[in-house]
C-alpha positions as CSV (number, residue, x, y, z in Angstrom):
1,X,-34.0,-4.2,22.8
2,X,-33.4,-6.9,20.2
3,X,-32.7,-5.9,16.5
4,X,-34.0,-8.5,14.4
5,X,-34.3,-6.8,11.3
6,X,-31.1,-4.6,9.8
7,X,-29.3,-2.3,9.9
8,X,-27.0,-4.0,12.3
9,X,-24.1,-1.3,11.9
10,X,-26.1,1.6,14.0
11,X,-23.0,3.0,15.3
12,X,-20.8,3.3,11.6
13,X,-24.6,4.9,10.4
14,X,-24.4,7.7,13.3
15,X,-21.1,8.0,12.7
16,X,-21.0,8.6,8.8
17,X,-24.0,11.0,9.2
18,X,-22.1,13.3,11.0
19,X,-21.2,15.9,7.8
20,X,-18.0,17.1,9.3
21,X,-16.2,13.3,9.6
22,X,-13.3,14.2,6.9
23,X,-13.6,10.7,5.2
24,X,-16.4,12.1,2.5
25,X,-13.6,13.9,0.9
26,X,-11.4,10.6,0.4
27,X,-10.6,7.3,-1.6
28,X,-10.7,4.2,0.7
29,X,-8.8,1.2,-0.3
30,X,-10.0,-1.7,1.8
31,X,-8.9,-5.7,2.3
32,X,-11.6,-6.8,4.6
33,X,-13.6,-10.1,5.7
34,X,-16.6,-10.1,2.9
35,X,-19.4,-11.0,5.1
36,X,-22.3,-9.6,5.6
37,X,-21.8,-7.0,7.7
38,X,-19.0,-5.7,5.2
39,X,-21.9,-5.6,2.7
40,X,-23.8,-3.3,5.1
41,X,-21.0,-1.6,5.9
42,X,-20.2,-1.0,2.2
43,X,-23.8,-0.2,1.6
44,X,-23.2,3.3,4.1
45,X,-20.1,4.3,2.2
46,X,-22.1,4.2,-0.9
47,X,-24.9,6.9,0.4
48,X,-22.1,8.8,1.2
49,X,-19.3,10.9,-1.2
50,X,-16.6,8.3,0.2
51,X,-14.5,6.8,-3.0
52,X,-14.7,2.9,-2.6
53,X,-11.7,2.8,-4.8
54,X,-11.1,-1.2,-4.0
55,X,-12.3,-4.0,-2.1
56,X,-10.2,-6.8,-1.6
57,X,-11.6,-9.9,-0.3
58,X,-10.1,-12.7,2.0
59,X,-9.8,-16.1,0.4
60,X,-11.3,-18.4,3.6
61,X,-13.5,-16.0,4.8
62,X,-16.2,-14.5,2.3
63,X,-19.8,-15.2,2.0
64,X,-20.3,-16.4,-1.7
65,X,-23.9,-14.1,-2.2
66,X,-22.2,-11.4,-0.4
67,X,-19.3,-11.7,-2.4
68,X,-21.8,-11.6,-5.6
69,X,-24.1,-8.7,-4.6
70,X,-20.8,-6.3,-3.8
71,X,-19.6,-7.2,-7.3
72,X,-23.0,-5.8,-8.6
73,X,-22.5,-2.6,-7.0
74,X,-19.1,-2.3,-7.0
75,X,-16.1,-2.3,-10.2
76,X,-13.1,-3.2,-8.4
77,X,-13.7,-6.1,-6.3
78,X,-11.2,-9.0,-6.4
79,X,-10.3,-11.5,-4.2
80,X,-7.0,-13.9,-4.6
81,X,-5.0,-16.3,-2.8
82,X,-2.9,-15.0,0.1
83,X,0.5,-16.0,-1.4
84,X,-0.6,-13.0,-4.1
85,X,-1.0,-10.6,-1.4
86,X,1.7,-11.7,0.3
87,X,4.7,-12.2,-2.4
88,X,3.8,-11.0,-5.6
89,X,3.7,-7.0,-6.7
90,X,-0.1,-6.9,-6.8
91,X,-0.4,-5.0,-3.7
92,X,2.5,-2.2,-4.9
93,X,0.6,-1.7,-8.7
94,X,-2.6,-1.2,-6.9
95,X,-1.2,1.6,-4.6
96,X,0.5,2.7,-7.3
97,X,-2.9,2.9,-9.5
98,X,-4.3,4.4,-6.5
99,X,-1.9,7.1,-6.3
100,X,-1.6,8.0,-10.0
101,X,-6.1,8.4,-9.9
102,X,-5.4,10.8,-6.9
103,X,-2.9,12.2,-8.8
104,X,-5.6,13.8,-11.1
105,X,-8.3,14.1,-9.0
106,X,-6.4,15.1,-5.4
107,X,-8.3,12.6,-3.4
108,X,-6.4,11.4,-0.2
109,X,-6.2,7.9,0.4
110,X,-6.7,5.4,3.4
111,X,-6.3,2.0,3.7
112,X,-8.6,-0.2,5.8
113,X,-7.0,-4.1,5.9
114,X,-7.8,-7.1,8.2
115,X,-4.2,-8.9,8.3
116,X,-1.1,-6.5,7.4
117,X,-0.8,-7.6,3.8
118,X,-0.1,-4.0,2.9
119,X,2.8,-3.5,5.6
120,X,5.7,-4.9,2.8
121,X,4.7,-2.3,-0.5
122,X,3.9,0.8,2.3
123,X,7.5,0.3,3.6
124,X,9.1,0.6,0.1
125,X,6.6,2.6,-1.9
126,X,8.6,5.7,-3.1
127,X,8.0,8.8,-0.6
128,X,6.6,11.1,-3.0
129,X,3.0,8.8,-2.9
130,X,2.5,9.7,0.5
131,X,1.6,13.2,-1.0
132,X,-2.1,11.5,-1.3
133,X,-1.8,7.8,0.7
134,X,-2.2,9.4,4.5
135,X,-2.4,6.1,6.4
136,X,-3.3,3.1,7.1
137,X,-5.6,1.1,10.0
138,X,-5.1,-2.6,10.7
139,X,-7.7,-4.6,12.7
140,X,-6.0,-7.9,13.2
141,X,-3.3,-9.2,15.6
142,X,-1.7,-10.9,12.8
143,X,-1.4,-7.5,10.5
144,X,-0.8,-5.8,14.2
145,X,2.7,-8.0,14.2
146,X,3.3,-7.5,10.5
147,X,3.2,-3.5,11.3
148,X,5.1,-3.5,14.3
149,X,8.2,-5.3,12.4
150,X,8.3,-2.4,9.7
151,X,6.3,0.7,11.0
152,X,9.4,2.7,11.3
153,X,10.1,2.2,7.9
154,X,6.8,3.2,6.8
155,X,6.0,6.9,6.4
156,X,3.0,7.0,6.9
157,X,0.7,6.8,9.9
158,X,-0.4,3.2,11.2
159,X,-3.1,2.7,13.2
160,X,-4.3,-0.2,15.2
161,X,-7.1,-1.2,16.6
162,X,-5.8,-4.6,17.5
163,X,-5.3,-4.2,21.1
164,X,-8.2,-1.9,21.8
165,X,-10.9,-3.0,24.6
166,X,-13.4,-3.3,22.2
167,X,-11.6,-5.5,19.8
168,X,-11.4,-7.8,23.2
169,X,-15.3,-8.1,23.2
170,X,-14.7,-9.4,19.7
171,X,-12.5,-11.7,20.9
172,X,-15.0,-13.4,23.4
173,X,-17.4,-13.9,20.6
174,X,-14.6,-15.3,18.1
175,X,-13.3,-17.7,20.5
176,X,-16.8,-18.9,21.5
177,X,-17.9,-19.4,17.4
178,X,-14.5,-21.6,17.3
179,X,-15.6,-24.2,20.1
180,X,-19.1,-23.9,18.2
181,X,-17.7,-24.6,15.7
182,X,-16.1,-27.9,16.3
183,X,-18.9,-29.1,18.0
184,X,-21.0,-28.3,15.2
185,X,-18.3,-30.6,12.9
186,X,-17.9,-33.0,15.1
187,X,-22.0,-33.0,16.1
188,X,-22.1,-34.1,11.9
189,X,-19.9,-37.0,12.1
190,X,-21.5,-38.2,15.4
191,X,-18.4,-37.4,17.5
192,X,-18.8,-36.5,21.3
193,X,-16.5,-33.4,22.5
194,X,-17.3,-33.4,26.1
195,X,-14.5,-35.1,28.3
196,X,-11.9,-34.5,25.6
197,X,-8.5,-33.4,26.4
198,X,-8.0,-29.8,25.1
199,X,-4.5,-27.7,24.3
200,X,-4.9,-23.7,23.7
201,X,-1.4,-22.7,22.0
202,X,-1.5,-18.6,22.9
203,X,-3.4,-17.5,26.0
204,X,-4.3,-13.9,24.8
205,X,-7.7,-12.4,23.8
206,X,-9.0,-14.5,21.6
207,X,-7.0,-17.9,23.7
208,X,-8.7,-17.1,26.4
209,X,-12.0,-17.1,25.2
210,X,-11.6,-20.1,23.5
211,X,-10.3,-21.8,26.8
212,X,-13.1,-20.1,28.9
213,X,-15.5,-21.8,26.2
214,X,-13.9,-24.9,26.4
215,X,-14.1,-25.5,30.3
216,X,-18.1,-24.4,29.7
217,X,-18.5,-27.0,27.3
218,X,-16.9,-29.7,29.4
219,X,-13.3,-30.0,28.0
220,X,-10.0,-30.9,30.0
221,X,-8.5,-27.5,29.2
222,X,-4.6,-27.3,29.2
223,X,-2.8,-23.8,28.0
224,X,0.7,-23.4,26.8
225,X,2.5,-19.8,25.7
226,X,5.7,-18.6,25.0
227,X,5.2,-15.9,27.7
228,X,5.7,-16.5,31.0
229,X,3.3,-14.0,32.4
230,X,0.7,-16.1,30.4
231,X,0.9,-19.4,32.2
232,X,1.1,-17.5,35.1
233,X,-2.0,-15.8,34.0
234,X,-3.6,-19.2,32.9
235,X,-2.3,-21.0,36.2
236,X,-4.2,-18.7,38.7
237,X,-7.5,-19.2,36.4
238,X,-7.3,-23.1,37.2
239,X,-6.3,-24.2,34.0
240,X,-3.0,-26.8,33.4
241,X,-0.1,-25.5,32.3
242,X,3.6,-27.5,31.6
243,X,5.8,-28.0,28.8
244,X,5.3,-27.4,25.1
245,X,6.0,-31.4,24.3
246,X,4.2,-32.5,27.4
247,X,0.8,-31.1,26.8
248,X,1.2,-31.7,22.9
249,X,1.5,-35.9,24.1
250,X,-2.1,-35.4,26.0
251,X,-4.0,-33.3,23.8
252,X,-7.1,-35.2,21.9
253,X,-7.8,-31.7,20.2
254,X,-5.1,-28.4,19.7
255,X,-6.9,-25.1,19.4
256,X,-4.3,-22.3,18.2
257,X,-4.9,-18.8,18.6
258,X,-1.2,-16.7,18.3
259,X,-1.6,-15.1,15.1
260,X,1.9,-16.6,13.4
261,X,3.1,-20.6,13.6
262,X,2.6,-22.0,16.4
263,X,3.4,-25.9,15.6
264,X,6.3,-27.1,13.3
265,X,5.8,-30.4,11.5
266,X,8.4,-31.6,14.2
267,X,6.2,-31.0,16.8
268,X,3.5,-32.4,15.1
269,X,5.0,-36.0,15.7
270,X,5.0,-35.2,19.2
271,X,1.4,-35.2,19.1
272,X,-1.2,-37.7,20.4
273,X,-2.0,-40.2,17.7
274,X,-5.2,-38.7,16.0
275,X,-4.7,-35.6,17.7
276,X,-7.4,-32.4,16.0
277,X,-5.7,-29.4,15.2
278,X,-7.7,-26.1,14.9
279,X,-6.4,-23.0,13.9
280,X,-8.4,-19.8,15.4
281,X,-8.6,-16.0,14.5
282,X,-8.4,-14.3,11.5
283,X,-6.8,-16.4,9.1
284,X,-4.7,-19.7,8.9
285,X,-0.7,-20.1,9.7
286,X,-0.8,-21.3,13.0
287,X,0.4,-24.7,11.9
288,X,2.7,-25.8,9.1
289,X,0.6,-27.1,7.0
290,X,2.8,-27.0,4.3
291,X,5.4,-29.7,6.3
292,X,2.4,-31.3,7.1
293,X,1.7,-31.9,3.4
294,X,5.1,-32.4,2.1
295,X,6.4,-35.4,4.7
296,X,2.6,-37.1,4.8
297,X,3.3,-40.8,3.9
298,X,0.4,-41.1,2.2
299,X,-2.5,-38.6,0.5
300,X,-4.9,-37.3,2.9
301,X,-7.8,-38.2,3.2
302,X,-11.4,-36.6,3.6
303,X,-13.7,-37.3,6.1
304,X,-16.5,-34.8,5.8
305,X,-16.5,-31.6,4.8
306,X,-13.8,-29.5,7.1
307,X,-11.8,-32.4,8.1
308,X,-8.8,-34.1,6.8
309,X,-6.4,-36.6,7.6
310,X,-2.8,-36.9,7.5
311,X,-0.3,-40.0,8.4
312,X,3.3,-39.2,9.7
313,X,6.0,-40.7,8.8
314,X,6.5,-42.0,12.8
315,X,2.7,-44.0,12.2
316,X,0.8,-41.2,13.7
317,X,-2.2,-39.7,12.1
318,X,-2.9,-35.8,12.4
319,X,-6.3,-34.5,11.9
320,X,-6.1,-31.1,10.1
321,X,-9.9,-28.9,10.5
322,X,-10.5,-26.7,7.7
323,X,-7.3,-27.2,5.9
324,X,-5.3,-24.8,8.8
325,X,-7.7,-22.1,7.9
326,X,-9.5,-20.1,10.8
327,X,-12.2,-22.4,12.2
328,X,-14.6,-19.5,13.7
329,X,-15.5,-18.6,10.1
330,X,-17.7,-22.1,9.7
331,X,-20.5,-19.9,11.5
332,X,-21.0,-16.1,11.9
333,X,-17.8,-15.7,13.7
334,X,-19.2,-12.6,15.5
335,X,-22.6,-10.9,15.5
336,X,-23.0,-8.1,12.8
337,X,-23.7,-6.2,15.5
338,X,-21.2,-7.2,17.5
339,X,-18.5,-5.8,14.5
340,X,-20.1,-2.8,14.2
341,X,-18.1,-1.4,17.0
342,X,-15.1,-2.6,15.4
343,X,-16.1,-0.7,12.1
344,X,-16.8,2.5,14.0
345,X,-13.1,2.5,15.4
346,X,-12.2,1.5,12.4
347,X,-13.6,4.8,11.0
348,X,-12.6,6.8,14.0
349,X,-8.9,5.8,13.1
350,X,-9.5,6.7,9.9
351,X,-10.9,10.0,10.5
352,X,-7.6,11.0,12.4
353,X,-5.6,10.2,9.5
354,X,-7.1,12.7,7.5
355,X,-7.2,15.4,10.4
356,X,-2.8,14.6,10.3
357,X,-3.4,13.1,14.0
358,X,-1.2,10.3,13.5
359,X,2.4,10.0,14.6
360,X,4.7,8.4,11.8
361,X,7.1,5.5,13.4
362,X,4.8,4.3,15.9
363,X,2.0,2.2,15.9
364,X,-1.2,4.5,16.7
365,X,-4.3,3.8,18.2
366,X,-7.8,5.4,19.1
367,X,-8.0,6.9,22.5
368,X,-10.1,6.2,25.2
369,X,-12.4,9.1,24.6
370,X,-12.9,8.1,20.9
371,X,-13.9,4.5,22.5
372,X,-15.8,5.8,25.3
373,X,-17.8,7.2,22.3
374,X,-18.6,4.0,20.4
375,X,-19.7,2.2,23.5
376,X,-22.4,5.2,24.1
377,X,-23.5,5.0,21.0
378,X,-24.0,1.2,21.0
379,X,-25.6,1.1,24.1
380,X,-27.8,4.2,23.1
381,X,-29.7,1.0,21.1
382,X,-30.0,-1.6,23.9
């Protein structure tokens, strides 16, 4: 059956209805995607006893009346560039503030983040906070690769739900919205997609979906990755492979999906003259757009609303969509619905944090019972 009217999140409702699911008795700390089914979300922890202690938002991806109706309900709700997140202290004084309210009140903490800004201030914070901060649960690739470069240093458990099979069905719908997406831009400047020459940098989850998309939508689909096993992969499912600078020379448009840099300014004048880049997932970096800014001969310039133009110093022009920034998020990357199965492990993570479940050193994830779980409850609603 359809669900046209909310709630959306039926499986985090069943979930957080069942009394003995230890996360009434904690203090959640959460950097999270404010859309609207983080308001829904957000809305359940409220009927329950769960502290929402705070709710950091991600600067590309929030939903400005979303973003305005949390701040009604809720007193710590902030959202700031990523270089704050990433470089600055603000993440260690709010796990210290967190610790010192817990201090009073015993609370345990958890932290729920989409993007591993909290990997650098949980590997140094001093051991004696981990007497109330019990874990942590990343949802993102990108935070999934953050983790894995310090979780022994962390002492704490981490759990992941990157590479989980339901976070792949996520991945189908994300890399569908980004081809959507760029239709729907270049639809609004009266540009015609279909014939174009198209490069997916990373052939993973959400690559694959994007280049699956792409052949649909009548694109010349080209894939290049680091791993070999990939263009194998990518190869056998009919789609051209070759080298890094050989594919960059054809490529009208460049959708990136590998959750760190995957084009240097210096590869960027390899490009075809006018060639689109597009940067897919959960949040920007997959192209220096910082090189791209600095060596421009000239300032860029606008043309519409998500696209900009850059001229290299070789006489090429780059077109940058959505300033490097995730393109999915210029419609509902992902049905409400859709997420709520990522919530739910979300929450199931969570919950074996506080049952002391986790292993400290490792990356953890939910087993296949736990997800077995989800998917009967979702499909319970079909």
């Amino acid at each position: 059956m359809l669900h046209f009217e909310k709630p959306s999140l039926r499986v985090c409702a069943e979930l957080l209805k069942e009394r003995e699911l230890q996360l009434y008795e904690c203090r959640l700390i959460l950097l999270i995607h404010l859309l609207t089914d983080a308001e829904e979300l957000l809305e359940l922890f409220s009927q329950t006893n769960i502290d929402i202690y705070f709710i950091l938002g991600k600067p590309f991806s929030f939903n400005k009346e979303v973003l305005q109706n949390i701040k009604k309900k809720f007193k710590n709700v902030d959202i700031q560039p990523y270089d704050v997140y990433d470089k600055t202290d603000y993440i260690d004084r709010l796990l210290q503030n967190a610790y010192q309210q817990s201090s009073i009140d015993k609370k345990s903490i958890v932290i729920f983040e989409v993007g591993g800004y909290f990997h650098k201030a949980l590997a140094h914070m001093p051991h004696h906070f981990t007497e109330y901060i019990k874990g942590v649960v990343e949802v993102t690739t990108f935070g999934h690769t953050k983790y894995i470069a310090e979780v022994e240093n962390i002492p704490i458990p981490v759990y992941s739900i990157a590479r989980s099979l339901i976070k792949s069905i996520e991945a189908r719908y994300v890399g569908r919205a980004a081809v959507m997406a760029i239709d729907k831009i270049f639809r609004e400047q009266g540009v015609s997609t279909a014939g174009r020459t198209a490069l997916v940098i990373g052939f993973g989850m959400i690559g694959k979906s994007v280049a699956d998309s792409l052949r649909s939508n009548n694109y010349i689909v080209s894939v290049f990755d680091t791993k070999s096993y990939a263009k194998l992969d990518a190869f056998t499912l009919g789609y051209k492979i070759g080298s890094k600078q050989e594919l960059l020379r054809n490529a009208d448009i460049i959708f990136s999906a590998t959750a760190q840099q995957s084009l240097s300014y210096e590869e960027m004048m390899s490009c075809k003259d006018h060639a689109v880049l597009v940067s897919v997932g959960s949040r920007g970096g997959e192209f220096d757009v910082q090189g791209l800014v600095t060596h421009a001969i000239n300032e860029p310039r606008l043309c519409g609303q998500y696209i900009t133009k850059y001229k290299l110093n070789n006489g090429k022009t780059i077109v940058l969509i959505r300033n490097g920034e995730a393109v999915n998020f210029v419609i509902q990357s992902c049905p409400d619905e859709i997420v709520d199965m990522i919530h739910a492990e979300m929450l199931i993570c969570g919950e074996m944090i506080l049952r002391n479940q986790g292993r400290i050193g490792i990356i953890n994830e939910a087993s296949e019972t736990d997800l077995n779980r989800i998917a009967r409850l979702w499909l319970k609603n079909i």
